[in-house]
C-alpha positions in Angstrom: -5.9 16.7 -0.6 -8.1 15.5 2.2 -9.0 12.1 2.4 -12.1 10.7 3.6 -11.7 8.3 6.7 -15.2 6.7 7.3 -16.4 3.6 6.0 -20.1 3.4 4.2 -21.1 -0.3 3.9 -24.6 -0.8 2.5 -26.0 -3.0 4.6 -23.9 -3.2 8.0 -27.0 -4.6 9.6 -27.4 -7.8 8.0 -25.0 -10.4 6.7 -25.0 -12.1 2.9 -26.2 -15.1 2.6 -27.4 -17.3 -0.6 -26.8 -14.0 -2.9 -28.9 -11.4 -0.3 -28.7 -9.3 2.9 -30.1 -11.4 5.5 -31.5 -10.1 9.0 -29.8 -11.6 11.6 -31.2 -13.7 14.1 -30.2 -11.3 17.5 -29.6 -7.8 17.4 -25.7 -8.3 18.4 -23.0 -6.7 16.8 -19.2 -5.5 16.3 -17.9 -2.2 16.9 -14.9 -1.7 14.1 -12.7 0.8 15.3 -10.3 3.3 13.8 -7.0 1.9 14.8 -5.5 5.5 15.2 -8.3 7.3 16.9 -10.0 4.3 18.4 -13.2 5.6 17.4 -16.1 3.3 16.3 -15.8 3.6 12.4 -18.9 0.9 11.6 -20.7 -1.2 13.4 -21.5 -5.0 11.9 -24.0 -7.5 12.2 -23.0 -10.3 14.7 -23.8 -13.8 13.3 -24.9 -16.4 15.9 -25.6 -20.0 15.7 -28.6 -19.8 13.4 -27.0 -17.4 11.2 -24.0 -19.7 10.2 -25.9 -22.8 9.5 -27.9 -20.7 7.3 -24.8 -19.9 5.6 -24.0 -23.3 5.5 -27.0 -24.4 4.0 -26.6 -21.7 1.6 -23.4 -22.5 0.2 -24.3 -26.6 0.7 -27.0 -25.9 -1.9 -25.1 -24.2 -4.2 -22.8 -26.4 -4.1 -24.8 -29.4 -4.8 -28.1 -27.9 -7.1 -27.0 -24.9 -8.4 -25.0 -24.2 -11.7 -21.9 -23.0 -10.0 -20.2 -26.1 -10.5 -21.3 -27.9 -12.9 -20.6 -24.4 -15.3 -17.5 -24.6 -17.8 -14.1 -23.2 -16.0 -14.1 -20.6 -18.8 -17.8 -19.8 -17.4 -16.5 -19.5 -14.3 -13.4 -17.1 -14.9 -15.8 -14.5 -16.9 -17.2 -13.8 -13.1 -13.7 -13.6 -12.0 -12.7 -11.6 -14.4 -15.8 -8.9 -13.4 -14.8 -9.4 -10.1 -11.1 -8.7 -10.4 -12.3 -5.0 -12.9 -14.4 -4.5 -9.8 -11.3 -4.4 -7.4 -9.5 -2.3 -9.3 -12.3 0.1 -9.5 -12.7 0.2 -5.9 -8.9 0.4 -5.2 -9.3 3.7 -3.2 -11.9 2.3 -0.9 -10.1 -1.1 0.1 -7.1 1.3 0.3 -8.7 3.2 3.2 -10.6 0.3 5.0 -7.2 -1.4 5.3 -5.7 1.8 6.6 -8.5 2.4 9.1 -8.7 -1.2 10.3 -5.0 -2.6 10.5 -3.5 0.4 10.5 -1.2 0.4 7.1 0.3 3.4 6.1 -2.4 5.1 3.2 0.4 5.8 0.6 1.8 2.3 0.8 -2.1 0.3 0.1 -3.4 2.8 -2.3 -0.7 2.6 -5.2 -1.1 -1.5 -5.2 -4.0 -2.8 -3.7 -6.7 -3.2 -6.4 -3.7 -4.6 -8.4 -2.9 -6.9 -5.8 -6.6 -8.2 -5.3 -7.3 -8.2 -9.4 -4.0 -9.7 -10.0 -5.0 -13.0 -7.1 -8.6 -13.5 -9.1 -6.2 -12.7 -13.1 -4.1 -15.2 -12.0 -6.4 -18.2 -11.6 -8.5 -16.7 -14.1 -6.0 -17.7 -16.5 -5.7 -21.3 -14.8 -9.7 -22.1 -16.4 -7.9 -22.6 -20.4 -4.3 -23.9 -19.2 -5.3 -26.5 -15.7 -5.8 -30.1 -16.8 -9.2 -30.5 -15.4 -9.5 -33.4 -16.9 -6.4 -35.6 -18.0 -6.0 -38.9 -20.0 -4.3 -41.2 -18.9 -3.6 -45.1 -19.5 -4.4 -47.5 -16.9 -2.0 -50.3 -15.5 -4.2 -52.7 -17.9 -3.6 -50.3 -20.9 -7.4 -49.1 -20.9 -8.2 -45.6 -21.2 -8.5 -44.2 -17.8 -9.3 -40.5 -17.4 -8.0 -38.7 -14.3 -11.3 -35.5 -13.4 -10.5 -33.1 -10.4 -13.5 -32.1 -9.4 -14.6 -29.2 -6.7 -14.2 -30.2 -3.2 -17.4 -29.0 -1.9 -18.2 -25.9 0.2 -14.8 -24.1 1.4 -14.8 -22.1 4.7 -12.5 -19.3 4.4 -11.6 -17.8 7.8 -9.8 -14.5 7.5 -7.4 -12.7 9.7 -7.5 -8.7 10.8 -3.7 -7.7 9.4 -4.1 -7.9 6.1 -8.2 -8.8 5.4 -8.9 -8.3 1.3 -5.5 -9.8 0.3 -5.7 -13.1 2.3 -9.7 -13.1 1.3 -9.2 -12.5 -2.6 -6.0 -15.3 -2.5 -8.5 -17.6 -0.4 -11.3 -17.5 -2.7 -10.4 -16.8 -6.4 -8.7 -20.4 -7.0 -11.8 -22.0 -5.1 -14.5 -20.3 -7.1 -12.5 -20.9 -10.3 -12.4 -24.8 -9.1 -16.2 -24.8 -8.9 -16.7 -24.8 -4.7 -19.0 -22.1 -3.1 -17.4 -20.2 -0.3 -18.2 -18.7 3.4 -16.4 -16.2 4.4 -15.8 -15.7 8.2 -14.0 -12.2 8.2 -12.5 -11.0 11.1 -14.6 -9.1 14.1 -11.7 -6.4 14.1 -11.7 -5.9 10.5 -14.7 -7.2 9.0 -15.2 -4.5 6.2 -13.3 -5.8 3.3 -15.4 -9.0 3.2 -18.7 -6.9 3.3 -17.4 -4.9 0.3 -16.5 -8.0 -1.4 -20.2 -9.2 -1.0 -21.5 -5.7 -2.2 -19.0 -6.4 -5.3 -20.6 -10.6 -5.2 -24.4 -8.9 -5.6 -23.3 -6.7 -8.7 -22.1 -8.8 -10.8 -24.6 -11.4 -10.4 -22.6 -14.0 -9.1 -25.5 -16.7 -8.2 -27.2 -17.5 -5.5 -25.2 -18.9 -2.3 -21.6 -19.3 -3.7 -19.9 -16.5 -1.7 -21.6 -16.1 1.9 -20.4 -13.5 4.1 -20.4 -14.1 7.9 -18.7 -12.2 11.2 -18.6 -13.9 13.6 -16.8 -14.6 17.3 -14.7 -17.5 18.2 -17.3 -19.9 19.6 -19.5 -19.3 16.2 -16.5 -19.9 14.4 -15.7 -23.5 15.9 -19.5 -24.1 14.8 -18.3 -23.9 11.8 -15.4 -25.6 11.7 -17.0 -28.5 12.9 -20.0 -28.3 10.7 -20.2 -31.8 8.4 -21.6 -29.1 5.4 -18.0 -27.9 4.9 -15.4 -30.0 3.0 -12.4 -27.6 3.1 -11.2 -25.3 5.7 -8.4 -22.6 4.9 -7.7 -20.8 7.4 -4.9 -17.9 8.7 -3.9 -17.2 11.9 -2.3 -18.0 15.5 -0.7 -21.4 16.2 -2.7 -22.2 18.9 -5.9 -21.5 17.0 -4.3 -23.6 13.8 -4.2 -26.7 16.0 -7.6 -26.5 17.3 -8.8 -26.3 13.8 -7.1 -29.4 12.5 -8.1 -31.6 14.9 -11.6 -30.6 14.3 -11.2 -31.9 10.9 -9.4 -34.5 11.7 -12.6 -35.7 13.4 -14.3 -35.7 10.2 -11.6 -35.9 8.3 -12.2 -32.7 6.5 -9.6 -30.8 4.0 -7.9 -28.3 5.9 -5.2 -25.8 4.4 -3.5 -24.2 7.6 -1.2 -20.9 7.3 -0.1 -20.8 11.0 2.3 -17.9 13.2 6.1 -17.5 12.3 8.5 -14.9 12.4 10.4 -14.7 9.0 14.0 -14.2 9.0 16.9 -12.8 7.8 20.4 -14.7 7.4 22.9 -12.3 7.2 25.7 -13.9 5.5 29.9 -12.8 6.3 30.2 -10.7 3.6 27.0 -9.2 2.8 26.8 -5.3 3.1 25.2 -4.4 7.0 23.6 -1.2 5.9 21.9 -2.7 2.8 20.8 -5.0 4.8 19.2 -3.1 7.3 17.7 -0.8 5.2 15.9 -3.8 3.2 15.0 -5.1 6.6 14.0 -1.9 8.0 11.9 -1.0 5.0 9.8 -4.5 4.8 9.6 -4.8 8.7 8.9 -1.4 10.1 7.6 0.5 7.0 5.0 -2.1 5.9 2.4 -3.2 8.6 4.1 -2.3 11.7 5.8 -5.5 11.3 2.3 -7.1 11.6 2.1 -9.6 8.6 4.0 -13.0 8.4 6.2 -12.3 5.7 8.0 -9.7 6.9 11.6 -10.1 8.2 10.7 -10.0 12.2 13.7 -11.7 12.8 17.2 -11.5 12.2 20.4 -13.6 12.3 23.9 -12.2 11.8 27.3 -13.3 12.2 28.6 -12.7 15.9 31.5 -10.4 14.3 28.6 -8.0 12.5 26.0 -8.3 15.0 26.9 -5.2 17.2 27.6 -2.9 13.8 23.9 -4.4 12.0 21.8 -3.4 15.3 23.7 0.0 15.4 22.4 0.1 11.5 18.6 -1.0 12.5 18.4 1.3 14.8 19.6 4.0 12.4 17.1 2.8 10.1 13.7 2.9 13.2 14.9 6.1 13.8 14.2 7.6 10.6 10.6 6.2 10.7 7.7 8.4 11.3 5.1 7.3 13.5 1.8 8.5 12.7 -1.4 9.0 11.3 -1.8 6.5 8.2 -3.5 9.1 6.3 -0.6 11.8 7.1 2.0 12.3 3.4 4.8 12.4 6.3 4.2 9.4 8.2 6.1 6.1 7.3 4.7 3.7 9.9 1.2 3.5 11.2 -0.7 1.9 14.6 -1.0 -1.8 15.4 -4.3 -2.9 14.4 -5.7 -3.2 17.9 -4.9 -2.9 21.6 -4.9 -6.8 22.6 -1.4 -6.3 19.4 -0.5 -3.6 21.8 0.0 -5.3 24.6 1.3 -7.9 23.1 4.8 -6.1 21.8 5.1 -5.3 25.4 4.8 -8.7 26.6 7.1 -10.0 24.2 9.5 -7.1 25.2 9.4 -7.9 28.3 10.1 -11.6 28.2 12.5 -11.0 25.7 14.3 -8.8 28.8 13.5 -11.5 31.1 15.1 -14.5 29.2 18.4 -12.3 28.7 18.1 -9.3 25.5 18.8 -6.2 25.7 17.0 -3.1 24.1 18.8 -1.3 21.5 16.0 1.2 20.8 12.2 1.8 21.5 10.7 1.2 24.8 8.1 3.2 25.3 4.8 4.2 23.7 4.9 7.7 21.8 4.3 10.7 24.0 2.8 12.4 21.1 0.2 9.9 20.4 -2.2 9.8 23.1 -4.9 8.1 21.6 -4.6 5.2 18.7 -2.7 1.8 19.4 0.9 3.1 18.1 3.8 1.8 19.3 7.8 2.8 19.0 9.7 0.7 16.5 11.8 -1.9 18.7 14.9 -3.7 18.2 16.1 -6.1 21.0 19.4 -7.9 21.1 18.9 -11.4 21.9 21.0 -14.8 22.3 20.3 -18.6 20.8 20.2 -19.3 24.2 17.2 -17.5 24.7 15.1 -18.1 21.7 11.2 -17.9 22.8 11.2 -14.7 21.5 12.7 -14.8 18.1 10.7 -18.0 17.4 7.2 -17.0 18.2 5.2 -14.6 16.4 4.0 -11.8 17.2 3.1 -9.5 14.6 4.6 -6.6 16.5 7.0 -3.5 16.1 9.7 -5.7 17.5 13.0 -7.0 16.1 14.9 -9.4 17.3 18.3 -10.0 16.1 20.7 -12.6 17.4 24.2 -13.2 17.1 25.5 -16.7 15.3 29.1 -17.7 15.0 30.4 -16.9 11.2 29.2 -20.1 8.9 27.2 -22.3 11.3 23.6 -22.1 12.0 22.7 -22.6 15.4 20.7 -25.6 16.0 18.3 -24.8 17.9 17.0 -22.5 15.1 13.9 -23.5 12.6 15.4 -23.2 9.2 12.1 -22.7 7.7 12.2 -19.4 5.2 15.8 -17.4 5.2 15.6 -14.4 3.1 18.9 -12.5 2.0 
């Protein structure tokens, strides 16, 4: 069955703001490209200055006239709950924008993505009859004392290309359901789940100004950031960018919620089966993303005595991968998301080489794909003494794995999220 690879947004030309499609102030915008093809897929409206202070005053408004938060939680959860049937009705079309932007293989996002987005806004949904919005409590004199959490204000979600709706719907669902109004600053590379989401915001009748919908570039973004309407920042992304952001709010001393670069890894212990392992590596690293989302296991630590025997397994593993179009039944791994992730795998590769690993497959890009922004699975051998590589992220078909002596952890490793 052929599936259809173009994206239809209703109103590419304007942005949402205050519960409409606004003109923008310039007639800039953002080519979206088809990661495989690199062909211009959609072409959205470019917010400058003036457009994200309206946005601002749009969700400030909300926030502190309109109904939004001063409705019931069980008020607000009946939206989330038409939002949520909404996302499950478009599953196919999130599905394919997904695939077209960041490159995911089709038959892995179409099975699970409307659940995955109805189950983020079902799950605080829930929270509005179980959360203690308001508890009692006794004071230190014995009075009555009640303890209220209230809605922090206006939140200003700022999400990442790899993996758009998901980060978006886990972003906004608990902060609509807490009674905050929301801007959305999607990604210039893959803006086209958030403009869905707004189509999706309109039908309901969600009211006026609690989910905006800007794209915008960096500059714009900092704008924002700063802007004294916005009480909460949440934002996912690069390091560098994270740190930028929190001293911004620092300034103000704004809430900030930061979910910053990291390479997950994999603690193989002594007697733990190598093949098993590197097909449950294999399967979460080079099967889902390219290896371009935080949480899969980019890096990998094995005993020195196993190390030789699990990279001879990986690579077994990369080999059976098909690299291809993310529409195409046969392929099993898909493009990186843009050319700028590209040339970043070969960077990394290259230090990697510099500081003192080895190659044990990949190299190259594929001869057979001429244009799209694919990449060959990698899988470098590296040393603790060399660890720049295996600690930074990268979000790249690249997997370091590193020898350790059998039951010590080298120390100059971050223990920060072993999977087995």
């Amino acid at each position: 069955m052929s599936i259809d690879r173009t994206i239809r947004l209703a109103h590419p030309d304007c942005l949402f703001i205050d519960g409409h499609w606004v003109r923008p102030s310039t007639a800039a915008t953002f080519d979206v490209l088809n990661c495989s093809t690199e062909e211009v897929v959609a072409r959205v409206t470019r917010a400058e200055s003036n457009d994200a202070m309206l946005a601002v005053a749009a969700a400030r408004k909300a926030f502190d006239q309109g109904p939004w938060p001063r409705m019931k939680p069980e008020q607000r959860a009946e939206y989330l709950e038409k939002i949520a049937k909404r996302f499950e009705e478009l599953n196919d079309e999130f599905a394919r924008i997904w695939s077209i932007e960041s490159g995911i293989v089709y038959k892995v996002a179409q099975p699970r993505i409307g659940l995955f987005l109805s189950g983020a806004f079902r799950q605080y949904m829930a929270m509005a009859g179980t959360f203690p919005f308001v508890e009692s409590r006794k004071s230190v004199t014995g009075h009555q004392a009640y303890c209220v959490h209230e809605p922090v204000g206006v939140v200003l979600a700022i999400v990442p290309w790899n993996g758009p709706a998901g980060l978006m719907a886990y972003k906004i669902a608990p902060a609509l359901l807490a009674g905050c109004t929301v801007i959305i600053k999607s990604s210039p590379e893959a803006p086209c789940s958030a403009y869905l989401f707004a189509q999706m915001c309109e039908e309901i009748g969600l009211p006026p100004g609690v989910v905006n919908v800007v794209t915008a570039d960096r500059d714009v973004s900092e704008q924002l950031v700063q802007n004294p309407g916005v009480d909460k920042i949440t934002f996912t992304g690069s390091t560098a960018a994270g740190r930028k952001i929190a001293a911004s709010a620092a300034e103000r001393v704004a809430r900030v919620t930061l979910e910053l670069g990291g390479k997950s890894p994999a603690l193989i212990l002594d007697d733990y089966d190598v093949e098993a392992a590197a097909k449950t590596i294999g399967n979460s690293y080079f099967g889902y993303l390219s290896g371009q989302v935080c949480h899969s296991l980019t890096r990998i630590i094995v005993p020195r005595a196993k190390h030789d025997a699990m990279v001879d397994a990986l690579c077994d593993v990369a080999r059976t991968m098909v690299l291809g179009d993310p529409f195409d039944p046969a392929s099993t791994a898909g493009p990186l998301a843009t050319a700028r992730q590209r040339e970043t795998v070969e960077s990394y590769v290259a230090k990697g080489i510099e500081q003192g690993a080895t190659l044990a497959i990949g190299g190259k890009r594929p001869t057979h794909l001429q244009r799209g922004f694919f990449s060959n699975p990698r899988c470098l051998r590296t040393w603790t003494t060399a660890p720049s590589l295996p600690r930074r992220k990268s979000s790249v078909l690249c997997c370091p794995s590193s020898r350790r002596p059998a039951r010590r952890m080298p120390s100059n490793w971050p223990t920060t999220r072993f999977l087995v």
